[in-house]
N, C-alpha and C positions, 0 to 999 in steps of 0.2 A: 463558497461552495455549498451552503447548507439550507440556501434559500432558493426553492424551484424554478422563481420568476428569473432571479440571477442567472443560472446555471444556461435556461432558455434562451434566455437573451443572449448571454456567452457564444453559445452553438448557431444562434442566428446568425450572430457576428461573423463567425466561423464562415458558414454557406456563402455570406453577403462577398467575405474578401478572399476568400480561396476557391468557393466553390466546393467542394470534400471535405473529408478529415479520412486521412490512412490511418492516422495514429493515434491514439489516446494515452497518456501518462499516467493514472490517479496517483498523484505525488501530494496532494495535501495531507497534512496531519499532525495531532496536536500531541504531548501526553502531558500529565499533569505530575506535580512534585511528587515523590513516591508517601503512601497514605497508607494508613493500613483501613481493609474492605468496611469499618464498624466509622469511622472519620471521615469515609470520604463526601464532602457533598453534596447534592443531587446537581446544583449547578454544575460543578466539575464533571460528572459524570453525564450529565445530559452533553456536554459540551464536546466531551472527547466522542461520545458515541457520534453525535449530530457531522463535526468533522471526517472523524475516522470513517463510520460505517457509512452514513446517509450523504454525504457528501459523494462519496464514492459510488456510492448506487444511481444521486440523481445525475454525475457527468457520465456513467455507462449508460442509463435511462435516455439521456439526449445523443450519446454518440449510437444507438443500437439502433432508434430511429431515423438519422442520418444516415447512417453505414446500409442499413434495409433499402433504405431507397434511390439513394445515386447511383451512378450508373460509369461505371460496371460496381454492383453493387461490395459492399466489403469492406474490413479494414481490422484492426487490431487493438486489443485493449489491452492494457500493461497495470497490473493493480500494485502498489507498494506495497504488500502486503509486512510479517515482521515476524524473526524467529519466536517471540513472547507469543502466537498463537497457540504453538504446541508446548512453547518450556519457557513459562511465565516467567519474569522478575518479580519478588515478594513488593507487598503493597502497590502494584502497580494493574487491580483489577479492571479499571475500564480502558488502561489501553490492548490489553489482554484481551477482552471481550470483545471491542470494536476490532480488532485486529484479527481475531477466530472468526469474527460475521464477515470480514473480508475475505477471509480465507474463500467460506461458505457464496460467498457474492461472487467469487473466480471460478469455482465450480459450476454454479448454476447459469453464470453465463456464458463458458464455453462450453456448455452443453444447447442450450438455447440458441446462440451465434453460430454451429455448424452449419446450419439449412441455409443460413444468411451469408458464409463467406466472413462470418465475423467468429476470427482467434481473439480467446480472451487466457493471459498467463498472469503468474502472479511470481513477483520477485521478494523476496525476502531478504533482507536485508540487516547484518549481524558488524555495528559498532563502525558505520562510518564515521570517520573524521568528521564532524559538521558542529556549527553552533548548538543543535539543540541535542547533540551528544559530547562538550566539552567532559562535563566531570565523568565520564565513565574513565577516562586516561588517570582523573586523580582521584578516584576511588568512589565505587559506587556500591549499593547494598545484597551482600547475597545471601543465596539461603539459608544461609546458617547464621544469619544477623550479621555476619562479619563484613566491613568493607574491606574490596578488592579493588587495586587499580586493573584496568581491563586495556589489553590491544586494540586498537583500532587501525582500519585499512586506508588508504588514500580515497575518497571521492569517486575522484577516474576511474578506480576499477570497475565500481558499481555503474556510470555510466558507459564506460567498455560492456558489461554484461546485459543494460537496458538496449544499446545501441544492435548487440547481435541479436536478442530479442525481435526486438524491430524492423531489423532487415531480412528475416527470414520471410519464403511466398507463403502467402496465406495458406497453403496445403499442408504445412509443418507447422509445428505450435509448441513451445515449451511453456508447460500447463503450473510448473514452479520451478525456481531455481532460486539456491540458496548462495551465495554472497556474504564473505563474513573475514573479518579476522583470522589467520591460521590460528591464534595463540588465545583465541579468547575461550574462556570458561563456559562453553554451549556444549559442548558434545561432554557428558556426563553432570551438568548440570543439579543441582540437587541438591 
């Protein structure tokens, strides 16, 4: 997802065997092992930005030129955006920062996509069950240096909350929505 020619050719694909795209997911993304900001290096962080942010831009970039032009024009963009935009985990600056420029990427483009018929929303998403959130269950790092094991939610929820996303007409548009753990340590964070 972070090389243009790919992403193009992707979205050819797309035209060649559908015909449209209603929908768009940007679900890719990486983070990297928690680091503190003076350690981290430029690889890693070129790498998380290039996934997180750039990735996301160039599959909005080809679904916005798609969506503009079929007919009836239009369709929806769903960014995975992450509560660490606003209330960071320590050592974890570049998924932070690609994860803020997403924020900022969901903004700008569903201000851009109204003229088009293109809703662009951003979900955020707080400690689903998955692979590449295993140890927050067996403790992971908080602000006050301590490890905390953390709640996490079933999967299904969060695709339950993309799916109502989804199916709403284009005229209605949830621009964010959070998705989380009731018991996880976000709301006072610090």
């Amino acid at each position: 997802m972070t090389e243009p020619a790919d992403v193009d050719a992707l979205f050819g694909r797309v035209v060649e065997e559908f015909g449209r795209r209603e929908i768009l997911f940007n679900n890719a993304g990486i983070a990297t092992a928690p680091t503190p900001l003076e350690d981290l290096s430029i690889e890693d962080w070129r790498a998380t930005i290039n996934t997180n942010l750039t990735g996301t831009f160039l599959c909005t970039r080809a679904a916005f030129r798609l969506m503009k032009s079929q007919q009836p024009r239009g369709g929806r963009i769903i960014n995975n955006g992450s509560l660490s935009a606003t209330t960071p985990r320590p050592a974890m600056i570049g998924y932070t920062a690609s994860k803020h420029g997403v924020t900022g990427l969901t903004r700008a483009s569903a201000l851009e996509g109204r003229q088009y018929d293109i809703a662009c929303g951003q979900i955020d998403i707080g400690n689903a069950r998955t692979d590449l959130t295993s140890s927050i269950a067996e403790g992971t790092l908080q602000a006050d240096g301590s490890r905390l094991a953390e709640a996490t939610l079933d999967l299904r929820h969060v695709a339950d909350a993309v799916l109502y996303m989804a199916g709403l007409p284009l005229d209605a548009n949830v621009l964010f929505m959070t998705v989380m753990a009731s018991r996880m340590p976000y709301v006072g964070r610090g």
